[in-house]
C-alpha positions, 0 to 999 in steps of 0.5 A, spaced: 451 872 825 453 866 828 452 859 825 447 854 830 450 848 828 455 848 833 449 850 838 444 844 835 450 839 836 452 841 844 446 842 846 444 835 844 450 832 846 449 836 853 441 833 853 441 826 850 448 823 849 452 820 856 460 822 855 460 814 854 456 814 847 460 820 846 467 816 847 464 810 843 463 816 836 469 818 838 472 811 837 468 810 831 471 816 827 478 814 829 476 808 827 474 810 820 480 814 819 485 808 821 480 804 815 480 809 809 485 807 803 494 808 806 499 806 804 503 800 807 509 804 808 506 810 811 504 807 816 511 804 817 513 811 819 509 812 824 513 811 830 509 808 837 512 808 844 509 807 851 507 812 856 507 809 863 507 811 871 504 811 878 499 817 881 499 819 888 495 824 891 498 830 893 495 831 900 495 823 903 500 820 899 496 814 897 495 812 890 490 815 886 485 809 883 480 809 878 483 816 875 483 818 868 489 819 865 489 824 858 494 826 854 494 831 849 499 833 844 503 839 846 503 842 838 496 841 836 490 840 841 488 833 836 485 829 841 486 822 840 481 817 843 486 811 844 490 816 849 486 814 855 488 810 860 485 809 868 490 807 874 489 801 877 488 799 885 496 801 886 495 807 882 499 805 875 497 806 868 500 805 862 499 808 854 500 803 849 501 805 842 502 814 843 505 816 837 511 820 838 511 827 840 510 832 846 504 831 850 501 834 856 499 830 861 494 830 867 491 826 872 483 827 872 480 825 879 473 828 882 476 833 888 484 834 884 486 839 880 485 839 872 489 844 869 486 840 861 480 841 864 478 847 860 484 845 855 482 848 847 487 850 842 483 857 843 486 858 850 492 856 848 493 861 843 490 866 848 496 865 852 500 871 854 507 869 853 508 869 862 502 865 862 504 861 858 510 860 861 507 859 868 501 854 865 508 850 862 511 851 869 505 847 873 502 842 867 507 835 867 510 834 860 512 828 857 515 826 851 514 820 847 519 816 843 519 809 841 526 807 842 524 808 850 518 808 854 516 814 858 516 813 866 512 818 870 510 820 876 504 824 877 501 828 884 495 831 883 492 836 888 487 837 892 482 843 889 478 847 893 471 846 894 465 851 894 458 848 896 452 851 897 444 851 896 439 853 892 432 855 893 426 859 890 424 865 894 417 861 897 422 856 900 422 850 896 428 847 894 430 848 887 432 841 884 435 838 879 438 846 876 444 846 873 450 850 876 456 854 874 462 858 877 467 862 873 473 867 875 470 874 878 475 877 873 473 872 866 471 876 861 468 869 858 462 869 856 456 864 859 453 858 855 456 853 850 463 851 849 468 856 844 470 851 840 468 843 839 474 840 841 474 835 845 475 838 852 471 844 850 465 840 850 467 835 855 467 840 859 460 843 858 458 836 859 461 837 866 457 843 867 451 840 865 452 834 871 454 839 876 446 840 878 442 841 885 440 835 889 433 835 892 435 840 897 437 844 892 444 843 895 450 842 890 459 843 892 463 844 886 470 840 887 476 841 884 477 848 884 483 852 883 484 858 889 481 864 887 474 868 886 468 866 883 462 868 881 457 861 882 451 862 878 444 857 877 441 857 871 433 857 870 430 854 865 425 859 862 419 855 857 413 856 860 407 851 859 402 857 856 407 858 850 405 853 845 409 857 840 417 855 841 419 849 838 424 843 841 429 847 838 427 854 842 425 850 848 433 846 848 436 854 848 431 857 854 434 851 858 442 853 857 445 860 860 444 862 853 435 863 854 435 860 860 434 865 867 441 866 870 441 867 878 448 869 882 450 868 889 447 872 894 440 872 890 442 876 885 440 876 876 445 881 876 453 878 875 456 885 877 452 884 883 454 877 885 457 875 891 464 873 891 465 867 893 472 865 896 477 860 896 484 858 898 488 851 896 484 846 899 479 850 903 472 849 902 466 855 902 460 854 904 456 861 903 454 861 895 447 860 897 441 862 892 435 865 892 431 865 885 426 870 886 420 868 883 414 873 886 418 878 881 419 875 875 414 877 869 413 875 861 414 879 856 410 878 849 410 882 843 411 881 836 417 883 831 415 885 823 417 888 817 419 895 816 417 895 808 411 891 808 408 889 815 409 883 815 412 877 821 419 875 818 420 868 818 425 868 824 428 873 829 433 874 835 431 878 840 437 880 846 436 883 852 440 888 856 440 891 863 439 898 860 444 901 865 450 896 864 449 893 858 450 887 862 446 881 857 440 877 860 436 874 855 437 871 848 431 869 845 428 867 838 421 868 836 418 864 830 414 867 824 415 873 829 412 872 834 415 871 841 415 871 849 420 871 853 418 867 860 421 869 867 424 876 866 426 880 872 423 887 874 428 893 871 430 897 866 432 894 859 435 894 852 431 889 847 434 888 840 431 886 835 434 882 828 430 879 822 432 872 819 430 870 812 431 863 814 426 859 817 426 856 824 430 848 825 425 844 825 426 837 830 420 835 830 419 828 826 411 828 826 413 835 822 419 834 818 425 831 822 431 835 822 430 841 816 434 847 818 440 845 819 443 852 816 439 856 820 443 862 823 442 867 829 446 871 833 448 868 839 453 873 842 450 876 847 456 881 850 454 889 849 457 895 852 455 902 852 459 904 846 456 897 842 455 900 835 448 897 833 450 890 827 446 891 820 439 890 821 438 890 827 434 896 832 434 896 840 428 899 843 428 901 851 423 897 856 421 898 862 419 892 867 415 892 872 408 887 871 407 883 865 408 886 857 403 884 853 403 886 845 409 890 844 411 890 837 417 892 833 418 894 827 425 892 824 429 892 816 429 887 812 434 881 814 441 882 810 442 879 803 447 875 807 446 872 814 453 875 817 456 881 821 457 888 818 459 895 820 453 898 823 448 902 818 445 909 818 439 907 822 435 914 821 431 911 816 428 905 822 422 905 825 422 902 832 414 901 835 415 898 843 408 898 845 407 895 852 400 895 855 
């Protein structure tokens, strides 16, 4: 099982903080960290120089203005807050007080390659030895020292561009709907940042900005040649459920609970459209349609094995039976739930008991309580999944609404975490849909 308090942070990072608050707590933290208790001396030790440069654009040969330059340290993926700087009208910048050391550093401009975009101490690590070395063969380094300022040239290039338009099955445009893209061949998952570096989350704060206009257009700038799935996510709360509370109704608006569309029309990513682009070029053809008049809900409600009775909190997840490809992660409360906007298809729902109550965000009703509540949020599944401890899978089949289906499932784990598959002989699975 995975904590939520990342989750809870991210997402109410993504819906209620500007990335400007969010540079000024980060501000405040480094702050806070320079006013606690040091000795004069060590401080003496630290050694600073000065970081300085001009940035051309690749493609005009014009200086780069109002670009955001970062540096982030070669050894440790620290992000420090005062290692910002943007260039002027001529293109030049300068980064006072940078502690000595090796840094990547990058020019970041609306249109331009980031290759930090999605930098994470994770992603470095994940790094095969040749990717390694061809990543350090294209992103600039410079090393720092305080005996000589550091001099350099950046030309940030042009990134293609892929745009397209985004509309319901009636006809109407989709507004204000958040759009993402990843590699054909990524194996990452949608959803929330893998880790809460600095990067990670700005990058997901990106992602929540890159959203429909209203005609439902988007263009996706900065992006590197390849192939790319292009996605909609489609918020699924729905006005007749008055069960969820603030923290169900954030995780139905992200890739996590929400509808995800492809290009071509299609909920599934393996029958996506490709969409293709070399340096520079831009593609126009990642059109999507939402399929509304095919979508359904489906009700139901999860008990206890031993003693009938709804556990406090549960996670549902639900798999294309054929493909095992994720399509919803939802949560119901006191047992109860109701996933809104479900695809016509043949599916794998599984279900797992929490002992743990739901967070509670609601002032009028206690405030914040439920900061150590768990779920599993980790929606991959292949065919050869084993079953984790406490939880049942069920098939269902959509064709109209599902109304009532109920399961039955162990008592939680004394311990909210992950363990080798039990012996499910003993489990007794109801799925009733009428």
């Amino acid at each position: 099982m995975k904590h939520l308090r990342g989750l809870y942070i991210a997402l109410c990072v993504a819906l209620s903080v500007a990335a400007v608050s969010f540079t000024a707590d980060a501000a405040c933290a480094a702050q806070a960290v320079s006013s606690s208790p040091q000795a004069p001396e060590e401080k003496a030790k630290t050694p600073k120089g000065v970081v300085t440069g001009t940035v051309y654009c690749a493609d005009t040969n014009l200086p780069a203005r109002v670009a955001q330059i970062m540096l982030v340290p070669t050894a440790q993926q620290n992000f420090s807050p005062q290692n910002i700087a943007t260039t002027d009208l001529d293109g030049r910048f300068s980064l006072p007080k940078v502690p000595e050391g090796s840094y990547y550093i990058a020019a970041i401009l609306p249109g331009y390659l980031n290759l930090l975009a999605n930098m994470s101490e994770s992603h470095l690590k994940a790094m095969s030895p040749e990717v390694r070395k061809e990543f350090e063969a294209r992103v600039t380094v410079v090393t720092v020292s305080a005996k000589q300022a550091a001099e350099v040239s950046l030309r940030p290039e042009r990134g293609a561009e892929i745009d397209g338009t985004v509309l319901y099955d009636d006809g109407s445009p989709a507004i204000a709907l958040q759009v993402e893209f990843k590699p054909k061949s990524s194996t990452a998952k949608p959803g929330l940042p893998e880790d809460g570096s600095f990067f990670s989350v700005m990058s997901f704060l990106d992602r929540a900005q890159r959203s429909t206009d209203d005609h439902g257009r988007f263009r996706i700038l900065g992006v590197a040649p390849g192939e790319y799935l292009v996605s909609v996510t489609v918020p699924t709360s729905s006005a007749t459920d008055s069960g969820p509370n603030v923290f169900t109704r954030m995780i139905e608006s992200t890739s996590i609970g929400g509808l995800i569309v492809y290009a071509g029309g299609t909920v599934r990513a393996s029958k996506a459209k490709v969409i293709k682009v070399g340096a520079g070029e831009t593609n126009r053809d990642a059109d999507i349609i939402i399929p509304l008049s095919t979508l359904h809900s489906v009700h139901g409600y999860v008990t206890l094995k031993n003693t009938g009775l709804p556990p406090p909190t549960a996670t549902l997840q639900l798999f294309y039976a054929d493909t095992r490809e994720p399509v919803r992660t939802a949560i119901a409360q006191n047992g109860e739930f109701e996933m809104s906007y479900v695809p016509e298809d043949s599916f794998v729902l599984r279900a797992m008991a929490s002992a743990q109550a739901m967070p509670n965000f609601d002032p009028e009703d206690g405030g914040d309580s439920g900061m150590g509540f768990f779920f599993n949020s980790d929606q991959s599944s292949t065919k050869d999944d084993k079953i984790p401890e406490g939880a049942v899978e069920v098939p269902l089949q959509v064709k109209s609404d599902v109304e009532s289906m109920t399961i039955a499932v162990p008592d939680p784990p004394a311990k909210e975490a992950s363990q080798p598959a039990p012996d499910q002989s003993n489990s007794q699975v109801v799925a009733v849909p009428q």
